[in-house]
C-alpha positions in Angstrom: 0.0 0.0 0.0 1.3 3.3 -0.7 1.1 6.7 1.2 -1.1 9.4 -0.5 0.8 13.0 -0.2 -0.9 16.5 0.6 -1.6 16.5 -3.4 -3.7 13.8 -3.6 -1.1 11.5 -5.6 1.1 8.3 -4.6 4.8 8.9 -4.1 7.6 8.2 -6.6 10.5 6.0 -5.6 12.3 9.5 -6.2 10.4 10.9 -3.1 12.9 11.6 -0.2 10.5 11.7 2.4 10.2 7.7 2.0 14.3 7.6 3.0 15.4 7.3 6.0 18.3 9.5 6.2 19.2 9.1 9.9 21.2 5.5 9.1 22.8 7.2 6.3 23.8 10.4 7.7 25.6 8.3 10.7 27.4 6.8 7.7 28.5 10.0 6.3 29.8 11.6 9.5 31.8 8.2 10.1 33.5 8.2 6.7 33.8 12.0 6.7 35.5 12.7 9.9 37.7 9.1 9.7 39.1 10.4 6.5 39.6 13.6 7.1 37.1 14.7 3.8 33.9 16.6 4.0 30.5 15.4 3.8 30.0 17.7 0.8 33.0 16.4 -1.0 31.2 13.2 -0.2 28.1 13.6 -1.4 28.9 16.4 -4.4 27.9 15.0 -7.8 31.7 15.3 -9.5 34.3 12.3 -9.0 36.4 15.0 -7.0 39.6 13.9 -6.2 40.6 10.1 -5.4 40.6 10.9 -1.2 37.0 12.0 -1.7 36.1 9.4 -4.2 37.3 6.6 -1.8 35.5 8.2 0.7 32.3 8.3 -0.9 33.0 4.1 -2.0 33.4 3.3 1.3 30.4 5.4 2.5 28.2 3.9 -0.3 29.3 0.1 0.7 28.8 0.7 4.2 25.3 2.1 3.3 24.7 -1.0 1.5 26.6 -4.0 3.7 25.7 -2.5 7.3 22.2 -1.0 6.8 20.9 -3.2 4.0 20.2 -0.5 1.9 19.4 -1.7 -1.6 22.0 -0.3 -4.7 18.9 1.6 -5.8 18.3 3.4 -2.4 22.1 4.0 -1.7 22.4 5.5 -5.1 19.8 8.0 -4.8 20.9 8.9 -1.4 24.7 9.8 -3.5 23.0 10.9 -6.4 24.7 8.2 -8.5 23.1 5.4 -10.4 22.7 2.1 -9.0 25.7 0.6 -11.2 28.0 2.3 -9.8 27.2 1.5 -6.2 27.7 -2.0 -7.2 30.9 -1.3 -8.9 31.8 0.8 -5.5 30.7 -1.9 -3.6 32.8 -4.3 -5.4 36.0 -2.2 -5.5 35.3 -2.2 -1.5 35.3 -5.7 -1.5 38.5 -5.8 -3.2 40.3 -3.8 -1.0 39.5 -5.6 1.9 42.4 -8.4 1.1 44.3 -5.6 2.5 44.5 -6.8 6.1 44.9 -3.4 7.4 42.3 -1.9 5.4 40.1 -4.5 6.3 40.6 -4.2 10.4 39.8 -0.8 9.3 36.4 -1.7 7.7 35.5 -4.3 10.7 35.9 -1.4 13.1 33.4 1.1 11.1 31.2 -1.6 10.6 31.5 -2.4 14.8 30.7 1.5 15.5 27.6 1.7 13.1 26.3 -1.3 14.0 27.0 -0.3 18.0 25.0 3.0 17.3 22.2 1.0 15.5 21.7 -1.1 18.7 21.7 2.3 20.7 18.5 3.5 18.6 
């Protein structure tokens, strides 16, 4: 069943007011303040450079692996398309046969996860 807005009509996927940003934002300020880049770097539409870029990968995986967003709903949160969370997500994956990028990973997951239980 959908919900009907003020105008009468059902809601788009495209609506934000069906997102829950709260999960998401937890993500950004995580990502942002661990790598030293700024949520607006993270979120901004260009590539930007590569320390932004693999900020916003990591963001978009942990928005996927962590709070079971779907591609679709992570990419609309980033603006990107859902593609290219998946090739994020895989890239991610990838990197994580680095040992110490991988404790790295386990610990962000450990803190959102830890703040989820909280809520």
């Amino acid at each position: 069943m959908f919900a009907v807005t003020s105008s009468g009509s059902r809601p788009s996927d495209e609506d934000p007011a069906l997102f829950d940003r709260s999960g998401l934002d937890r993500v950004i300020d995580l990502v942002a303040r661990e790598y030293d880049v700024s949520k607006v770097l993270i979120l901004h539409h260009s590539r930007c450079r590569a320390s932004a870029a693999k900020a916003r990968q990591v963001a978009m995986y942990l928005s996927h692996v962590v709070l079971g967003q779907s591609l679709a709903e992570v990419g609309r949160a980033f603006h990107r398309d859902r593609t290219t969370v998946s090739y994020a997500c895989g890239v991610i994956e990838d990197l994580r046969d680095d040992r110490a990028f991988d404790n790295e990973l386990d610990r962000f997951e450990a803190m959102l996860n830890e703040e989820q239980s909280r809520d």
